[in-house]
C-alpha positions in Angstrom: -41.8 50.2 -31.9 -44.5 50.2 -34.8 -47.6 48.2 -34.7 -46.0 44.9 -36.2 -43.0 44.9 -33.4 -46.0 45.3 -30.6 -48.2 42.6 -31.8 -45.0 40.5 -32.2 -44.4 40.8 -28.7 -47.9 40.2 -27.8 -48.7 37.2 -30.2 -45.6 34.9 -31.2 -43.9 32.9 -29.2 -39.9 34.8 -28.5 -37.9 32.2 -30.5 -35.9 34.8 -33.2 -33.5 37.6 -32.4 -35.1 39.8 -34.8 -33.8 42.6 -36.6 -35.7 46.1 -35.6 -37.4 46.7 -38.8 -40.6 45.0 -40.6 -40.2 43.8 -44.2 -43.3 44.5 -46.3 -42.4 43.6 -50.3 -39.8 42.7 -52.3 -38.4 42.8 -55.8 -35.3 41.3 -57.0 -32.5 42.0 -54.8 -34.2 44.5 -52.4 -36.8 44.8 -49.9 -38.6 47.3 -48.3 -39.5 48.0 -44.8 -43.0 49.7 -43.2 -41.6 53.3 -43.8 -40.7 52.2 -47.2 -36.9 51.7 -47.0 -35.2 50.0 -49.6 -32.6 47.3 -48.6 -30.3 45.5 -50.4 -30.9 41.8 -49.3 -27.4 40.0 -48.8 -28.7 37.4 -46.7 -31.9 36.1 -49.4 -33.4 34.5 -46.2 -31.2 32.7 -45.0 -30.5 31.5 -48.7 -33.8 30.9 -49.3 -34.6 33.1 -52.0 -31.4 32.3 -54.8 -33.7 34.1 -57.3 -34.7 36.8 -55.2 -38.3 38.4 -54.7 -41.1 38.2 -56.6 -39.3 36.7 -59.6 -41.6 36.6 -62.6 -41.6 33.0 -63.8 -41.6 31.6 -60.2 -44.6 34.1 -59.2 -45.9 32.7 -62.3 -45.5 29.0 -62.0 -47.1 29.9 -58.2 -50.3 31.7 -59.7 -51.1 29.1 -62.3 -50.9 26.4 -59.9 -53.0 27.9 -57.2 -56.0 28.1 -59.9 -55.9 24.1 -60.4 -55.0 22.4 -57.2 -53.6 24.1 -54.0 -53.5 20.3 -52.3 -54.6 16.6 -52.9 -52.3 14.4 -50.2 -49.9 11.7 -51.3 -53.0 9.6 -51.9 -52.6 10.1 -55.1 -50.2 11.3 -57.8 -49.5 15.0 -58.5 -47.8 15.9 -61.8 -45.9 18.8 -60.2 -44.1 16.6 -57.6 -43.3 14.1 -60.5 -41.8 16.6 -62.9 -40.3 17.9 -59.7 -38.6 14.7 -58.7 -37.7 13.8 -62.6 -35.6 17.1 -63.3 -33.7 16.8 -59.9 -32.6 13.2 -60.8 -32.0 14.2 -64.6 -29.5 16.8 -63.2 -27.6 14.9 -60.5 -29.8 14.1 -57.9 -29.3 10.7 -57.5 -32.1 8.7 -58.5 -35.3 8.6 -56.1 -36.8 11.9 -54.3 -38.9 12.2 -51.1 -40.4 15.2 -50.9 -41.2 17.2 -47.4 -41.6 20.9 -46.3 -38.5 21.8 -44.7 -34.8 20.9 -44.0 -35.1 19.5 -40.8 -37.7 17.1 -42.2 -35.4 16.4 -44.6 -32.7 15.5 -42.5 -34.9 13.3 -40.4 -36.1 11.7 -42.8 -32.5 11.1 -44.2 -31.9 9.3 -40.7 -34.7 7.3 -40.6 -33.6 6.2 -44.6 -29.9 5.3 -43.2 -31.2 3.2 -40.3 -33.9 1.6 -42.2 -31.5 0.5 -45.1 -28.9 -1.0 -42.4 -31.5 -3.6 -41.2 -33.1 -4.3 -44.2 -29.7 -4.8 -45.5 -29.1 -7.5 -42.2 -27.3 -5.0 -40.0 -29.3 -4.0 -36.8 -26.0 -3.2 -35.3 -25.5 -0.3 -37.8 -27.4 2.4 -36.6 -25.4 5.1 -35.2 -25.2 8.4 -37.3 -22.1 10.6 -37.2 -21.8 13.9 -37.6 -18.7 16.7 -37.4 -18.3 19.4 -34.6 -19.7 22.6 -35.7 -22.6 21.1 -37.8 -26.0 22.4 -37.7 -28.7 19.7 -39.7 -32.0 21.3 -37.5 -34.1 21.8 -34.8 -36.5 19.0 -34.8 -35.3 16.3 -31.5 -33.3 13.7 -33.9 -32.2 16.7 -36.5 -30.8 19.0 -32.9 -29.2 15.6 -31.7 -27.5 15.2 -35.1 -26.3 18.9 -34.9 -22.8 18.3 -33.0 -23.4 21.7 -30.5 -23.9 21.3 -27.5 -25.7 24.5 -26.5 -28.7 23.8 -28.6 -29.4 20.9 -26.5 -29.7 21.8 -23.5 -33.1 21.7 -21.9 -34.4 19.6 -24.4 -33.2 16.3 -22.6 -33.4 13.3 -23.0 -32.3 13.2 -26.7 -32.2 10.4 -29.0 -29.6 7.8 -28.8 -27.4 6.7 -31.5 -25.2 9.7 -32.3 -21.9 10.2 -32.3 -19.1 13.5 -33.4 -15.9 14.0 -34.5 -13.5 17.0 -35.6 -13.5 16.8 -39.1 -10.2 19.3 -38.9 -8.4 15.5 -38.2 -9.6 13.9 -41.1 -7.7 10.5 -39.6 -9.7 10.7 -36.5 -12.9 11.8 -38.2 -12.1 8.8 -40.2 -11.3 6.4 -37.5 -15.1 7.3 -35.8 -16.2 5.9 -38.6 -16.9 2.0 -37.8 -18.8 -1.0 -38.0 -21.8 0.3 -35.8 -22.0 3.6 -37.7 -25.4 3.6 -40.6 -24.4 7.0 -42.2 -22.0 9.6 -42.1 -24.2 13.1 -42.2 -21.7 16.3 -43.3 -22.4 19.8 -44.7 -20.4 20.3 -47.5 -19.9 23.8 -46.5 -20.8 24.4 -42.7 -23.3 26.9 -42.6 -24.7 27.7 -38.8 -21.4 27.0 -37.7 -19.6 29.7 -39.6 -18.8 28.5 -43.4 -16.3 26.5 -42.7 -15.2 24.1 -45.5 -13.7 20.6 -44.7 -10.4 20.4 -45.2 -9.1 19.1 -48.8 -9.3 15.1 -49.2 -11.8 15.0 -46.2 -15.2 13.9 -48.2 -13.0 11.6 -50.4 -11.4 9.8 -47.4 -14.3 9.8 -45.6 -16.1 8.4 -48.7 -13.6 5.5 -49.1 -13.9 4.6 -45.4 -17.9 4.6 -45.9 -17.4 2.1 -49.1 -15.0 0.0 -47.0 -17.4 -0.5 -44.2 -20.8 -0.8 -46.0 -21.6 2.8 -44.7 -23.8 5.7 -46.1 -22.6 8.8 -46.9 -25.5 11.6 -46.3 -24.7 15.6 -47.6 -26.7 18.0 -45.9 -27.1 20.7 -49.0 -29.7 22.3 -47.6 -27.7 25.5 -47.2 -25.1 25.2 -49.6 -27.1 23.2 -52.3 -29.7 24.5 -55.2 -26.4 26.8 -57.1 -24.9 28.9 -54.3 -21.3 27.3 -55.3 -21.8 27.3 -58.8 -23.2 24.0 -59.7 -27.0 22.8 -59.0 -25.8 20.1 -56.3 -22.8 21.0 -54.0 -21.2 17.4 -54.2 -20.9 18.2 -58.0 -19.1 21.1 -56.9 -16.5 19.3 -53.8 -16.3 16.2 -56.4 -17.8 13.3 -54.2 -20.8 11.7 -54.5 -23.0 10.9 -51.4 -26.0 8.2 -51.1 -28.0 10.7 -49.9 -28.9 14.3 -50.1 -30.9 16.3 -48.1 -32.3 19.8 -49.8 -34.5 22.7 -48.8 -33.9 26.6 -48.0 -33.7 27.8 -51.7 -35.3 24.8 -53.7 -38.9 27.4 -54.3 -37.3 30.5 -53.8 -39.4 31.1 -50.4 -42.3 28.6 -50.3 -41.4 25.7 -47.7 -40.4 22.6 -48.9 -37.5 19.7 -48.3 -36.0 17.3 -50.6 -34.3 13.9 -49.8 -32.9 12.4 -53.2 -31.4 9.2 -52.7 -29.5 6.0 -55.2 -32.5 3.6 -55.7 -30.7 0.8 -53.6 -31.3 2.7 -50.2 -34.5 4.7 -51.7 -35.4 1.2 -51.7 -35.3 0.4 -48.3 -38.2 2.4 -47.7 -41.8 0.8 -48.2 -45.3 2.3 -48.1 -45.9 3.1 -44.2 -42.7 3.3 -43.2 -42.7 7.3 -43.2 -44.5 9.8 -44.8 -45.7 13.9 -45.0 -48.9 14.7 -45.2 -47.7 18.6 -46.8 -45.3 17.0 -48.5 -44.5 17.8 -52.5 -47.2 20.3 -52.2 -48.3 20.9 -55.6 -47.3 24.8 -55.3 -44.0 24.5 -53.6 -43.5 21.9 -56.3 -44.3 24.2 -59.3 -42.7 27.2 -58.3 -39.6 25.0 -57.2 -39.9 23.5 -60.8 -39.6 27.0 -62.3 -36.9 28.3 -59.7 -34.6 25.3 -60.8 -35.0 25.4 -64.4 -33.8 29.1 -64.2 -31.1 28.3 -61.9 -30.1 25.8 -64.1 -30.5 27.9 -67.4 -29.3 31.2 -66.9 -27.5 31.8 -63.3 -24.7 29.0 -62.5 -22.3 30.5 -64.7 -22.9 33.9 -63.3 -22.5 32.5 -59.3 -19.2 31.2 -60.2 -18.3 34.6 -62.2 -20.1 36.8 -59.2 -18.6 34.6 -56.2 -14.6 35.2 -57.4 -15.3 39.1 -57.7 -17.3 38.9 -54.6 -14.2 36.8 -53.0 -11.8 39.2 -54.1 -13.7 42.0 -52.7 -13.3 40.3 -49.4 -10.2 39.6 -49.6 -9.1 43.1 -50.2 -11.2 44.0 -47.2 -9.3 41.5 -45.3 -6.3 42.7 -46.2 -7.2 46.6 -45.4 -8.3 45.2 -41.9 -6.5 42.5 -40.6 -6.7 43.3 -37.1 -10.5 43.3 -37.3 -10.9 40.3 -40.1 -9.4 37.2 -39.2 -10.6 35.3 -41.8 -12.7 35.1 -45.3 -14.6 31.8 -45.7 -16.7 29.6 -48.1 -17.4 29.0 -51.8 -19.7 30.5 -54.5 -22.1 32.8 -53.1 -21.7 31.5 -49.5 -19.1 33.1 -47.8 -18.1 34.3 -44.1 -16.2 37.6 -42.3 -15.0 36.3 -39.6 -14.1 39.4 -37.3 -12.4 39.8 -34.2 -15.1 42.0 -32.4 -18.7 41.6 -31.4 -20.6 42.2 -34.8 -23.4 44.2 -33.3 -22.2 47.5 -34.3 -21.1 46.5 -37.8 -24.6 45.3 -38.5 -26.5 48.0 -36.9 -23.9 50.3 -39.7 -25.9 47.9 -42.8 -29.0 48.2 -41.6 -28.7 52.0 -41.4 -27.1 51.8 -44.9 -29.8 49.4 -46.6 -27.8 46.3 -46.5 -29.0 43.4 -44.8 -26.7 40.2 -43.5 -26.5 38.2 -40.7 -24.1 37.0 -38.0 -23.9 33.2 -37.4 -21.6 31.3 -35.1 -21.7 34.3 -32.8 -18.3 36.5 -35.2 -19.1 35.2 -38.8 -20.6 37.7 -40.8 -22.5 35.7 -43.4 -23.2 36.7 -46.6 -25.6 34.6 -48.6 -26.9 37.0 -51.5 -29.1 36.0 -54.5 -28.4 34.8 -58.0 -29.6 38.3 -60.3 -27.0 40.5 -58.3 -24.8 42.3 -60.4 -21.4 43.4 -59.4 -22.5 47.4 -58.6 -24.9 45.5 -55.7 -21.7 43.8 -54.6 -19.7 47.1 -54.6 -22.5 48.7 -52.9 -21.7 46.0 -50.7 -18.3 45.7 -49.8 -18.0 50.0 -49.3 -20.9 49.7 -46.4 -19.3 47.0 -44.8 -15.8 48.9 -45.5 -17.6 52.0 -44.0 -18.6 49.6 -40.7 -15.2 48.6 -40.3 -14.0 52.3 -40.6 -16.5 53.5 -37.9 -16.0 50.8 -35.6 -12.6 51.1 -35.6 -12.8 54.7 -34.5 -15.2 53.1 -31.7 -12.4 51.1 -30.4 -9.8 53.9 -30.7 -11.9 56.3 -28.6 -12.9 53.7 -26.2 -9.1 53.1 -25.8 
């Protein structure tokens, strides 16, 4: 236990599983650890760094920024959030932004946008929000209520009312939830905390014909799978059906905090000076670096996810196929996937640590991989043979213990 791990213990409060090592720098697709480790990050932060560390325009775009104006409040108007909000709409997001710090803030303020439109509209009886089993939209009390999993809310009673879930696996049921008290539907386009799972084909487009039909909004949380990781800048671009509203975060700055809700003008509409707000929010920073993250996204690396993610997926597969008694399944899109294995992953991850690659287990046996933009396809055979090479020694685990 080094010096970082004991004043951990002492100082923060014990709300992460953390890995056993301490991350000091970065560059590109590595990091480095306190006895100077190298790593090859697979997980970019939980998709938070699509560019991956230290990249040279964003680091740029962050220094030049911090020598004119670290923060002025919504008080007034800040170039960087207006150029910001202007090449998000220009490239599909809709056509008003709100700017916060995080994803949970975004989806809040997403619920608050769906229920305030429904009664300006005449219709206080629309204001319950539905979600689908499996989701994951935040920890804050109305973004955990929104997040159909039970276990993440106990203790934290009473939650809001006005909430409601449905499998979306039954697109007719999921469908049939959907009614004349509901405000918004709120879906992931891929499911990230609950193991990248993607709805099942004609879902969205049913459940967007339903939403018409009934006067209801449709709301896509993007903030996992959104800013490129399936190949286009918005994920609804990507699944083919649009949504009123979008919430964004993770990997919008590559790394500094910050949310997005972008929203068609009719419901942007419904909100009016008081009505909510963020004091942090569309930090002139966060803004510029996001600014610069986006444009290269946009410029250079979409082609080269959708390239990278069908080598990547192929990879997998052949992995799956090698070891189908301990892979039971290979899930997602673009540069979000899932291993879904049959064990406890503890031992597979503790093998790409020791190796130098770093991913994460969500949804207790999905292996998820989340890697950056600028990887090349050596860092994905680099990879695939470690996790091949966990695979191979944990199967020898299970044959010995046997």
């Amino acid at each position: 236990m080094n010096i970082y791990t004991q004043q951990a213990h002492q100082y923060l409060f014990n709300t992460y599983t953390r890995y056993p090592i301490t991350l000091i720098k970065g560059k590109g697709a590595f990091v480095w650890d306190e006895e100077n480790k190298k790593y090859l990050d697979f997980v970019s932060g939980i998709g938070c760094t699509p560019l991956g560390h230290a990249h040279p325009l964003v680091t740029q775009a962050i220094m030049e920024q911090t020598h004119k104006l670290l923060h002025t409040s919504n008080l007034y108007y800040s170039p960087p959030s207006i150029e910001l909000a202007a090449f998000l709409v220009t490239h599909g997001g809709l056509d008003k932004v709100f700017f916060c710090n995080s994803g949970a803030e975004a989806v809040e303020t997403a619920i608050k946008l769906a229920r305030k439109y429904q009664w300006r509209q005449g219709h206080k009886e629309k204001n319950i929000i539905l979600t689908a089993n499996r989701s994951f939209h935040g920890r804050t009390l109305g973004a955990l209520t929104a997040t159909a999993k039970p276990t993440i809310h106990e203790g934290f009673g009473p939650l809001p009312s006005g909430f409601r879930y449905s499998d979306w696996n039954d697109s007719d049921a999921f469908c049939a939830a959907i009614d004349e008290q509901t405000a918004a539907v709120l879906l992931e386009p891929i499911q990230g905390e609950g193991g990248i799972h993607v709805p099942p084909a004609g879902l969205l487009a049913a459940v967007r014909k339903k939403c018409d039909a009934l006067g209801v909004l449709l709301i896509f949380d993007e903030i996992q799978c959104g800013v490129g990781r399936t190949g286009d800048l918005f994920a609804y671009l990507t699944v083919g059906v649009t949504p009123d509203i979008i919430t964004l975060a993770k990997g919008i700055a590559n790394g500094l905090p910050l949310g997005a809700v972008c929203a068609r003008e009719q419901v942007a509409n419904a909100m009016q000076p008081g009505d909510h707000g963020s004091t942090f929010g569309g930090n002139p920073v966060a803004c510029n670096a996001a600014l610069a993250n986006l444009t290269v996204i946009q410029e250079n690396y979409l082609p080269q996810v959708k390239k990278l993610s069908t080598y990547l997926l192929q990879q997998l597969t052949g992995l799956q196929k090698a070891y189908p008694e301990q892979i039971k399944a290979i899930r997602g899109a673009g540069l979000m996937l899932g291993i879904e294995v049959a064990q406890q992953p503890q031992q597979i991850l503790q093998h790409c640590l020791q190796a130098g690659l770093l991913i994460n287990v969500t949804a207790d046996r999905v292996l998820r991989i989340l890697p950056p933009y600028i990887i090349t396809s050596a860092d994905i055979d680099f990879a695939i043979e470690t996790i091949r090479s966990a695979f191979n020694m944990t199967k020898l685990t299970i044959t010995e213990q046997s």
